[in-house]
N, CA and C of each residue as an Amber inpcrd file, in Angstrom:
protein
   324
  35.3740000  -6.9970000 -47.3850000  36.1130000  -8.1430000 -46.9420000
  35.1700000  -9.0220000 -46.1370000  35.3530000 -10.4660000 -46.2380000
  34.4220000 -11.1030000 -45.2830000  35.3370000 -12.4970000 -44.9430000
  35.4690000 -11.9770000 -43.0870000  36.1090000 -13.1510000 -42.7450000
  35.8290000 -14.0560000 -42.2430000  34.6610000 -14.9200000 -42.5970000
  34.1690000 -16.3820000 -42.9940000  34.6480000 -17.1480000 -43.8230000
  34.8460000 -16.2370000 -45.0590000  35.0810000 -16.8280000 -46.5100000
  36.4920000 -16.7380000 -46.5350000  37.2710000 -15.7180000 -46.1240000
  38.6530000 -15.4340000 -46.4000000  38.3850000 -14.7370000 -47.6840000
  37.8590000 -14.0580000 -48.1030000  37.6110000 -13.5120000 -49.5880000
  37.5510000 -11.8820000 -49.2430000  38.1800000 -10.9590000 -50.3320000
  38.3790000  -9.7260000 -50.2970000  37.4720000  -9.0340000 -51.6190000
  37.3870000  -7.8190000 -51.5260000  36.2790000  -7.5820000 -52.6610000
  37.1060000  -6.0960000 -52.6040000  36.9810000  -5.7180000 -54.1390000
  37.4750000  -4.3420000 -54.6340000  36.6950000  -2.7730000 -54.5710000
  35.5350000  -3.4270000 -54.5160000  34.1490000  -2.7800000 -54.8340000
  34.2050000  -0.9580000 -53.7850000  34.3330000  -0.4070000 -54.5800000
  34.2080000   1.3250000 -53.4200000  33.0360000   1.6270000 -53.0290000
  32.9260000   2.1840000 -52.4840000  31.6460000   3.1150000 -52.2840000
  31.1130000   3.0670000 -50.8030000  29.5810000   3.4380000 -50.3940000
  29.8170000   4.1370000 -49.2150000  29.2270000   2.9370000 -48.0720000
  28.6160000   1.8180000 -49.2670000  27.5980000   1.0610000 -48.6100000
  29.0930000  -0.8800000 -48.4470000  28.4380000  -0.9370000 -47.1580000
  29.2850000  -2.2100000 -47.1860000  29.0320000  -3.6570000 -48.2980000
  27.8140000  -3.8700000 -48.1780000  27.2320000  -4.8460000 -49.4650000
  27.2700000  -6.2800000 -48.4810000  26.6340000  -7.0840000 -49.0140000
  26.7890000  -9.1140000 -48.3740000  28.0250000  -9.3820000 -49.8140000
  28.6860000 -10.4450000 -48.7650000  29.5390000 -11.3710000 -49.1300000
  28.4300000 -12.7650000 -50.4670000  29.0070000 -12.4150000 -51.7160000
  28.4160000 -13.6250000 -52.5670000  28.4520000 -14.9390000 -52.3880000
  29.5310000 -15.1430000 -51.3970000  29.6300000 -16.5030000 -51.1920000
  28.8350000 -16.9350000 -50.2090000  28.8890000 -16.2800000 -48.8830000
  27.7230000 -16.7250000 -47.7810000  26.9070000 -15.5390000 -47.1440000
  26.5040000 -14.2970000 -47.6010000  25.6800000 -13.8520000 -47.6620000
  25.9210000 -12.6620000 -46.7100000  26.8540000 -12.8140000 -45.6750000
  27.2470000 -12.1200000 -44.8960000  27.7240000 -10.5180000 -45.0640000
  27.6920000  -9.8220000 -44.1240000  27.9920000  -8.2780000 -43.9500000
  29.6110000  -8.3410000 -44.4150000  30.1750000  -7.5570000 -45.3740000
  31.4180000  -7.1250000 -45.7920000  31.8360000  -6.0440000 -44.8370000
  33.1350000  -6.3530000 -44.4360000  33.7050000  -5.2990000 -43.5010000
  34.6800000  -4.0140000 -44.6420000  34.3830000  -2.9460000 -44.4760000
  35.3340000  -1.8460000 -45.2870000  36.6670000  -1.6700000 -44.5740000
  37.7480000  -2.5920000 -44.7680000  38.9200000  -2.9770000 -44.1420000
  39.9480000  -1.9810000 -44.4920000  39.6670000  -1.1680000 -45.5760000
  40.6680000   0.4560000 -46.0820000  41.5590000  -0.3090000 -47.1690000
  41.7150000   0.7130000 -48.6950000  42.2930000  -0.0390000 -49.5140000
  44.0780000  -0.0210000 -49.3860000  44.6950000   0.1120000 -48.0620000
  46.3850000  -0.1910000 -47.6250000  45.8020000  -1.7540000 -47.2780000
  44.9990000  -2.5300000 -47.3430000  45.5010000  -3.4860000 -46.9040000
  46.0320000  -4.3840000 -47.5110000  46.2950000  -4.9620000 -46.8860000
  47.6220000  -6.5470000 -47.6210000  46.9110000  -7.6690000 -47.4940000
  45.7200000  -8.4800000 -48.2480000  45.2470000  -9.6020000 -47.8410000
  46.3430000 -10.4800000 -48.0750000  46.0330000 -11.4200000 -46.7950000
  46.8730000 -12.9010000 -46.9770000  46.2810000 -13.6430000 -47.4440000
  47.2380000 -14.8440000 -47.9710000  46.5800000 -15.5780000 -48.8330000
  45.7890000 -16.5050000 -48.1720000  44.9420000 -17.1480000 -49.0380000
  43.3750000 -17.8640000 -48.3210000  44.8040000 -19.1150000 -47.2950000
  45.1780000 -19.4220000 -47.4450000  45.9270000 -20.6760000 -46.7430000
  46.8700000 -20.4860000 -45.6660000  46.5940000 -18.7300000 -45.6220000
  47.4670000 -18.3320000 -44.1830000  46.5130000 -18.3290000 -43.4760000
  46.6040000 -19.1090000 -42.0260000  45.3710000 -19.0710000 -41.1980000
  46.3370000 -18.0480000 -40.3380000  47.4070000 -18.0080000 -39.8550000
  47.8560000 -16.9830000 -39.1030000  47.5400000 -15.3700000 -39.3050000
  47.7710000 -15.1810000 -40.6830000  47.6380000 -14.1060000 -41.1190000
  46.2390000 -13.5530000 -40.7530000  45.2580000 -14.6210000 -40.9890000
  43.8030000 -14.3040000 -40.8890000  43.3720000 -14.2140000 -39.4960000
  43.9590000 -14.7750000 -38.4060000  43.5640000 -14.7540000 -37.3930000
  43.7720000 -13.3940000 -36.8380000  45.2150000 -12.9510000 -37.3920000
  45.3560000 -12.1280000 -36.9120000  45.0330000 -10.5650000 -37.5990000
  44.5410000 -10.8640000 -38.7280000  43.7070000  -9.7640000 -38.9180000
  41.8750000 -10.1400000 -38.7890000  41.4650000 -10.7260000 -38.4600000
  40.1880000 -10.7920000 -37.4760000  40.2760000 -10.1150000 -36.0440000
  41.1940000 -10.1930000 -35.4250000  41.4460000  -9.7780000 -34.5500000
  41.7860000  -8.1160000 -34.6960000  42.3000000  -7.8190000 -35.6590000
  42.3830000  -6.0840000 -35.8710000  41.0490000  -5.9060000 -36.3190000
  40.3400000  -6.3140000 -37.6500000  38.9280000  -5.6610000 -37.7140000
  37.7920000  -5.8060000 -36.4420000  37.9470000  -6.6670000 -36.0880000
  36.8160000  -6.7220000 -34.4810000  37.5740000  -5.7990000 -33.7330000
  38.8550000  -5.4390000 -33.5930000  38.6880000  -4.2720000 -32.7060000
  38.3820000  -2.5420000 -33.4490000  38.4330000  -2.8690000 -33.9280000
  38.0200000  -1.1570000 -35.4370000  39.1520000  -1.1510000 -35.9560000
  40.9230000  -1.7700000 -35.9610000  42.1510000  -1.0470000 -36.7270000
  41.3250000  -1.6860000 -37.9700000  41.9800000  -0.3840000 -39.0150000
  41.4950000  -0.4700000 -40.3610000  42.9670000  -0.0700000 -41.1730000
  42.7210000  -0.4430000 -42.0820000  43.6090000   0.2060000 -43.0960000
  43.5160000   1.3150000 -43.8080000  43.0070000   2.1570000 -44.2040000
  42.3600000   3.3370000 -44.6670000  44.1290000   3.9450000 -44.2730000
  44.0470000   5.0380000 -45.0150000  45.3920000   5.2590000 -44.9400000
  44.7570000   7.2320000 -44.8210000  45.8360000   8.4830000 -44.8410000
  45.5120000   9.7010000 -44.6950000  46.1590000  10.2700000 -45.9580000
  46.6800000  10.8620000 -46.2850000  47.0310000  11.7820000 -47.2240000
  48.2660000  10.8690000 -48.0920000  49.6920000  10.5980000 -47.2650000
  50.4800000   9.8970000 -48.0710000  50.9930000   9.0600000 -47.3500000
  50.6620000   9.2630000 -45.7550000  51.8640000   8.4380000 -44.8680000
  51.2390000   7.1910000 -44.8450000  49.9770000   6.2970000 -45.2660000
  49.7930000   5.0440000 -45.2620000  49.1050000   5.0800000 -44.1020000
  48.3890000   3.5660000 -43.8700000  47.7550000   3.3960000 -42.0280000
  48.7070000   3.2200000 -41.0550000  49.9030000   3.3470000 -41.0190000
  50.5930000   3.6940000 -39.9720000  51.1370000   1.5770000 -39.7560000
  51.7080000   1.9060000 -38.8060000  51.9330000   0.5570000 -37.8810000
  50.7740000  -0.6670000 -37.9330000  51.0040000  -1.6870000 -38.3100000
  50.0090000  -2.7290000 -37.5980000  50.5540000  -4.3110000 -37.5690000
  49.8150000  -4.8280000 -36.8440000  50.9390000  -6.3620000 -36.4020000
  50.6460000  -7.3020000 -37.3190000  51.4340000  -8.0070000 -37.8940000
  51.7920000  -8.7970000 -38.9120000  51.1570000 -10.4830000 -38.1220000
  51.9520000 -10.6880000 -37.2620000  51.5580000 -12.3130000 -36.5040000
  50.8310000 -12.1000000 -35.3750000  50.4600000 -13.5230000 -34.9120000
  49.6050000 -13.5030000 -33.8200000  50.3550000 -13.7200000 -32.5710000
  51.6730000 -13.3750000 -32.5500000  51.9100000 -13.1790000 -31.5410000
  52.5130000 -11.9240000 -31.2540000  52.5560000 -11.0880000 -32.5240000
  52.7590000  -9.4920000 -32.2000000  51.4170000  -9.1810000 -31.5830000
  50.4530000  -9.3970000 -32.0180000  49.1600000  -9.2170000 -31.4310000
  49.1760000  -9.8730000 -29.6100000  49.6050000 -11.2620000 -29.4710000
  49.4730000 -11.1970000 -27.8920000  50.2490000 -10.5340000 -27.5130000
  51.5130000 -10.0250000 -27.8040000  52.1440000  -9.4030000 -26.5690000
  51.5940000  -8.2390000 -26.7240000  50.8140000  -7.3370000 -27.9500000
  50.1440000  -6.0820000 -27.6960000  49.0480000  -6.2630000 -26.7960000
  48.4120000  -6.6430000 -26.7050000  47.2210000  -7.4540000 -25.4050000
  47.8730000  -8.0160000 -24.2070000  48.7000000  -8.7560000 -24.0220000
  49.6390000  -8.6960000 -22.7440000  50.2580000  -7.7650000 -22.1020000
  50.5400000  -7.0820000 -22.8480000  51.1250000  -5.3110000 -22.5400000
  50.0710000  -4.3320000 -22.1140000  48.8720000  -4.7510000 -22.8420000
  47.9740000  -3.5060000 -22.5660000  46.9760000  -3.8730000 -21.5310000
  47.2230000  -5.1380000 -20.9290000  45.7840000  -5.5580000 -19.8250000
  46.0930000  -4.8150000 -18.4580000  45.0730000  -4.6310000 -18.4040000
  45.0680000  -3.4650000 -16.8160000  45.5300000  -1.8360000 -17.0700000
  46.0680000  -1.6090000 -18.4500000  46.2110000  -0.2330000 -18.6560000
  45.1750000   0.6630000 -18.6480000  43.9900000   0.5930000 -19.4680000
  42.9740000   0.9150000 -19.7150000  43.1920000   1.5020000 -21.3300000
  44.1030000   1.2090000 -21.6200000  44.5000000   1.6290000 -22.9070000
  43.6230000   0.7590000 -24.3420000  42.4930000   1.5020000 -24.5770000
  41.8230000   1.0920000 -25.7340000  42.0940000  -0.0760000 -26.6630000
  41.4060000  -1.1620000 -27.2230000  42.6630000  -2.2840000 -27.8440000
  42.5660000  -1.9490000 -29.2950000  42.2320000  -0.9710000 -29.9830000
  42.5810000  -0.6100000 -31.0440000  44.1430000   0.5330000 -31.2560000
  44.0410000   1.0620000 -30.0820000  45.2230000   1.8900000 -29.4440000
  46.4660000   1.1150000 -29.1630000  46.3730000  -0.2420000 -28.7570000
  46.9110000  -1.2040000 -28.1210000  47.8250000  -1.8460000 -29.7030000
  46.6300000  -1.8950000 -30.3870000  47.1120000  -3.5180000 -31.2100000
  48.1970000  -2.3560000 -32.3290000  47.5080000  -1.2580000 -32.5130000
  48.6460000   0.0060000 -33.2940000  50.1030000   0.0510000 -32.6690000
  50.0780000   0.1100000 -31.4240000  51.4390000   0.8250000 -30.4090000
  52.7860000  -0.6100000 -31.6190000  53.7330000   0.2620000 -31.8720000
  55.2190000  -0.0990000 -32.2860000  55.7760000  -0.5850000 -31.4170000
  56.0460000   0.0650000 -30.0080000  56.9820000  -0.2650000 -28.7820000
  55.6100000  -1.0290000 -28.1630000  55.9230000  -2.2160000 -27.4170000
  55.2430000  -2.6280000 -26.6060000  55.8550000  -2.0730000 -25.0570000
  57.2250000  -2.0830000 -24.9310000  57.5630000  -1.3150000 -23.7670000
  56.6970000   0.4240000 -23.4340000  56.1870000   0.5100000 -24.2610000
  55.2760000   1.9980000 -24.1190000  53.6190000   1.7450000 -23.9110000
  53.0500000   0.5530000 -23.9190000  52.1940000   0.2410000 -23.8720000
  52.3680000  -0.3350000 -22.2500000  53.5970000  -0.6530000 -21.4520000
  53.6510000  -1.5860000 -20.4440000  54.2790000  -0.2190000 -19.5410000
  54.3160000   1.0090000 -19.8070000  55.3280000   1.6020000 -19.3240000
  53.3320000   2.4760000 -19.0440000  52.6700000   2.3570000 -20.2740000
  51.8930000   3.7840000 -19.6150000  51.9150000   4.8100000 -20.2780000
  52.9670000   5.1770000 -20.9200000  53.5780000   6.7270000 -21.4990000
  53.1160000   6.1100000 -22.8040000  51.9860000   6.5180000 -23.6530000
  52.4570000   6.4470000 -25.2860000  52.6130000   7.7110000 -25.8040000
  53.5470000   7.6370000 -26.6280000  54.0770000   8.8620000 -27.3010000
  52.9850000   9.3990000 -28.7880000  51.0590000   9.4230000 -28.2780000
  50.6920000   9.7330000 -29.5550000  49.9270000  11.2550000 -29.3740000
């Protein structure tokens, strides 16, 4: 995946590869993900914001990658919730309940 271009690539294997269009490092984003379309800038913002913190899509056996935030403002209130916790922001941007992220207690 390379989010300069907004462009997604199918390609497996172990090595990340450059982006054809501008040359850049491809991120291995896990094949659960859902690209948005090139003309959602929301969508994109807010998955820039999950790959810079490490959430990936990669999924485990059958249950899928679990939870992850759709808009960019599920994303601020997971970051509003989690400032001063010390709670990791890949830990953060995952959490379902934001009241469990503001409370302290996560249930993982």
């Amino acid at each position: 995946m390379c989010l300069p271009c907004r462009s997604s690539f199918k390609k497996r294997g172990t090595r990340a590869g450059r982006c054809p269009g501008c040359g850049g490092a491809l991120i291995d984003a896990g094949q659960d993900l859902a690209v948005p379309k090139r003309s959602d800038s929301a969508g994109w913002r807010t998955l820039t914001v999950l790959l810079n913190a490490g959430v990936t899509f990669h999924s485990g056996c059958c249950d899928g990658p679990g939870w992850r935030p759709r808009t960019p403002r599920e994303v601020r209130e997971r970051l509003a919730a989690a400032a001063g916790t010390g709670v990791p922001l890949s830990v953060a941007l995952t959490t379902v309940d934001v009241d469990e992220l503001r409370s302290g207690q996560l249930s993982r």
